[in-house]
DRENNU-166731 format. One record per residue (C-alpha): x, y, z; residue in one letter; residue number from 1. Coordinates in nm, 4 decimals. Layout:
% residues N
@x=X y=Y z=Z resn=A resi=NUM
...
This chain:
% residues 113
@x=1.1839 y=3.2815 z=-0.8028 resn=X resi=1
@x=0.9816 y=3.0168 z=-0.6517 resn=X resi=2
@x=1.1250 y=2.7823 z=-0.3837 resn=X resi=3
@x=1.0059 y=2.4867 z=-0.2026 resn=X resi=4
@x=1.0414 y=2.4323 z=0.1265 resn=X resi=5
@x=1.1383 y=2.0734 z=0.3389 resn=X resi=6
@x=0.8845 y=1.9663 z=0.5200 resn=X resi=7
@x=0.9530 y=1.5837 z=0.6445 resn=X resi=8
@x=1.1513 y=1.3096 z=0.5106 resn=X resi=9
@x=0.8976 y=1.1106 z=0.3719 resn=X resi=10
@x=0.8446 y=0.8051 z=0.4580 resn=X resi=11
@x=0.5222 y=0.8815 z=0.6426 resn=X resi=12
@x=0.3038 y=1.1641 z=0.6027 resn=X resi=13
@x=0.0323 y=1.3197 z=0.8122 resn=X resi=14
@x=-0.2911 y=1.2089 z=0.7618 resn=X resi=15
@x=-0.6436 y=1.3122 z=0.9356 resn=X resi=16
@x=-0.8800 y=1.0452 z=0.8620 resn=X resi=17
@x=-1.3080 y=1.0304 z=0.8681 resn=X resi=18
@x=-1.3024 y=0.7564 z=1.0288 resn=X resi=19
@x=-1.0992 y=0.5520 z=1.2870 resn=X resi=20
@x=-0.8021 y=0.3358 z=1.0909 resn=X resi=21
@x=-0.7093 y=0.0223 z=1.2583 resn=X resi=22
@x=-0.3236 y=-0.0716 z=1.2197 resn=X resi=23
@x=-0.1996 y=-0.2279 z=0.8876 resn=X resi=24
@x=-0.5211 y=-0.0825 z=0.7287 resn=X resi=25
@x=-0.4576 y=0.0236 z=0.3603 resn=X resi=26
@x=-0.5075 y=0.3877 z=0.2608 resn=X resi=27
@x=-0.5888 y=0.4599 z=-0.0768 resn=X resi=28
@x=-0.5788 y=0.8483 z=-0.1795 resn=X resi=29
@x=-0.6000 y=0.9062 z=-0.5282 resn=X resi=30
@x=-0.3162 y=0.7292 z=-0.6612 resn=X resi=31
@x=-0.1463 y=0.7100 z=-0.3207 resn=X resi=32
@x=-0.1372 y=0.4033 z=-0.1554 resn=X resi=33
@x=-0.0311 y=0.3776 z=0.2136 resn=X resi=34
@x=-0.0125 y=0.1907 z=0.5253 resn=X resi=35
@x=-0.1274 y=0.2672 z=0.9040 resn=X resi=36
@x=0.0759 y=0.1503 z=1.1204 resn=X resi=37
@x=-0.0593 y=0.2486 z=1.4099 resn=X resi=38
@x=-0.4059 y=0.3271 z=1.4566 resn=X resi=39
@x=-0.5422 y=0.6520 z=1.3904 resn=X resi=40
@x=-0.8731 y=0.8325 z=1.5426 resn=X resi=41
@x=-1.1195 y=0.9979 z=1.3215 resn=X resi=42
@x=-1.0293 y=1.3353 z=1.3416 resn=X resi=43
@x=-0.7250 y=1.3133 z=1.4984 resn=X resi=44
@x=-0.3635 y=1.3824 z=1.3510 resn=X resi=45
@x=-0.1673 y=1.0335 z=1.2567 resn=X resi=46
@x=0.0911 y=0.9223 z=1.0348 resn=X resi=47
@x=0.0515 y=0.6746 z=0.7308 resn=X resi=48
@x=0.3794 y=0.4418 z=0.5683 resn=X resi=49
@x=0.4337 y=0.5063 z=0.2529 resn=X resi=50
@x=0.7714 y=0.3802 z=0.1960 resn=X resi=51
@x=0.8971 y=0.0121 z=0.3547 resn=X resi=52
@x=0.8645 y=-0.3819 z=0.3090 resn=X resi=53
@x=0.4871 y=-0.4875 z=0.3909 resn=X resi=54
@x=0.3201 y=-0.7887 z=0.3932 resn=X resi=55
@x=0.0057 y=-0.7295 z=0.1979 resn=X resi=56
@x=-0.2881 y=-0.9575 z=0.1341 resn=X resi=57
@x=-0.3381 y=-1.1745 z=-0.2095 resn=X resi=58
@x=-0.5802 y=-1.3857 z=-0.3575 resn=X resi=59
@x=-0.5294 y=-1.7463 z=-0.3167 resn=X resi=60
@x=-0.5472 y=-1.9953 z=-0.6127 resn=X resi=61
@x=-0.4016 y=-2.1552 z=-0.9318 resn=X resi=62
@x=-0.2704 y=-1.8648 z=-1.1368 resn=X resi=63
@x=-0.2206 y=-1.6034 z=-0.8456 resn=X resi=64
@x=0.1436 y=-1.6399 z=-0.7432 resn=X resi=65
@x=0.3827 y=-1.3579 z=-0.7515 resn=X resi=66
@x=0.7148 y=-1.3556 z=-0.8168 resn=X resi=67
@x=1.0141 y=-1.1135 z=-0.7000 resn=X resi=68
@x=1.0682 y=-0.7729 z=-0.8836 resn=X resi=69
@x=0.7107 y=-0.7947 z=-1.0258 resn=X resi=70
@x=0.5270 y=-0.4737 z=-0.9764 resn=X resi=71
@x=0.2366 y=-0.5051 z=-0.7576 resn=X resi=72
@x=-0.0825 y=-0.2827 z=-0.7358 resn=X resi=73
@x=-0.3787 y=-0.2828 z=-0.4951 resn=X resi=74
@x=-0.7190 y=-0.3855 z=-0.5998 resn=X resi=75
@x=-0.9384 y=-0.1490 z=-0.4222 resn=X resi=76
@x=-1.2305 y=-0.3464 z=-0.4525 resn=X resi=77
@x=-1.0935 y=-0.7115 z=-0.3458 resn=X resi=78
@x=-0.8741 y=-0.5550 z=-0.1028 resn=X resi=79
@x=-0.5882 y=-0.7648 z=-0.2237 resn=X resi=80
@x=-0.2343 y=-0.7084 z=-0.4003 resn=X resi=81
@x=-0.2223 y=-0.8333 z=-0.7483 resn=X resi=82
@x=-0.0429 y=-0.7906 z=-1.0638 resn=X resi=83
@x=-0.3144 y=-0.6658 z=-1.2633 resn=X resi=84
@x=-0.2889 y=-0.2721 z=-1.3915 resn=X resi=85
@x=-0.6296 y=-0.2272 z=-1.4347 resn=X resi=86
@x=-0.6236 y=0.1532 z=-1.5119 resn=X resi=87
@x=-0.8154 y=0.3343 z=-1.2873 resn=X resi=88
@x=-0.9237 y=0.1121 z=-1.0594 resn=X resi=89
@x=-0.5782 y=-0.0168 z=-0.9342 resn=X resi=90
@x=-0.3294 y=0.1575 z=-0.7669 resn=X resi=91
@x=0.0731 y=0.0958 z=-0.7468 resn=X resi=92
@x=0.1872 y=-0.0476 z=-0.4238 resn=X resi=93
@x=0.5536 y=-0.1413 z=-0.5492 resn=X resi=94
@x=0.7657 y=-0.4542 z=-0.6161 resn=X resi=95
@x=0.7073 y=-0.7915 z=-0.4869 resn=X resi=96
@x=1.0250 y=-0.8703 z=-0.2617 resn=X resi=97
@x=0.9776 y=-1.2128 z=-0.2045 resn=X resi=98
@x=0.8077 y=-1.4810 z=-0.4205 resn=X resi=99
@x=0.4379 y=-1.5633 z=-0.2928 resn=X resi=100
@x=0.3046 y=-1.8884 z=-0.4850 resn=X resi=101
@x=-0.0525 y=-1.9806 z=-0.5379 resn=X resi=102
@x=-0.1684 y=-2.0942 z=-0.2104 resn=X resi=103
@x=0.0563 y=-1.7789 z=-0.0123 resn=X resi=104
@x=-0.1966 y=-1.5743 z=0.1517 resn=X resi=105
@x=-0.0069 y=-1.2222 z=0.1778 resn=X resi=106
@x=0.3139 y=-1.1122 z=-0.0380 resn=X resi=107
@x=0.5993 y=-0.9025 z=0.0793 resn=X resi=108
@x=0.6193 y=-0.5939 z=-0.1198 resn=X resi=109
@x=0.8279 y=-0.2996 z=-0.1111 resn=X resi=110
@x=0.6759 y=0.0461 z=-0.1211 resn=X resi=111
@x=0.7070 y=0.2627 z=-0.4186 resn=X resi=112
@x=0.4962 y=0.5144 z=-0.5568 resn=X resi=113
């Protein structure tokens, strides 16, 4: 019979990234969105957040507020949470835990893959 085995608890896993990762930068893997916390040396062992309340960037202007319990993805390409599910090309951060209206620079979401 097949078994799995515990590894960690989850809310950050190991990650060994190309390239240096400053802290708060957003890593996209597939369809796994995280957060560095600290930063992380290319080629060296560090851990990204994939659970938690972050404060994530969002696009400014009429039309762009977002409101608590909406789910939130992250537009790879403007670097910026929004509420579009643009298959594919967005990924699923979580659920907006605190309004953010038009002019709000960042949101507060909550981590959920």
């Amino acid at each position: 019979m097949a078994t799995a085995v515990f590894i960690q608890q989850g809310a950050v896993i190991d990650h060994i990234p190309v390239a240096d990762i400053e802290p708060g930068a957003v890593v996209v893997q597939g369809e796994l969105v995280s957060v560095a916390r600290l930063a992380i040396k290319a080629g060296r062992l560090g851990g990204l957040a994939v659970e938690g309340v972050f404060s994530f960037p969002k696009a400014v202007g009429v039309g762009t507020a977002l409101t608590t319990g909406a789910d939130v993805f992250w537009d790879v390409a403007a670097q910026e949470a929004t509420t579009n599910d643009a298959v594919g090309a967005n990924k699923k951060i979580g659920r907006v835990v605190k309004d953010a209206g038009d002019n709000d620079t960042t949101v507060r979401i909550r981590m959920s893959q």
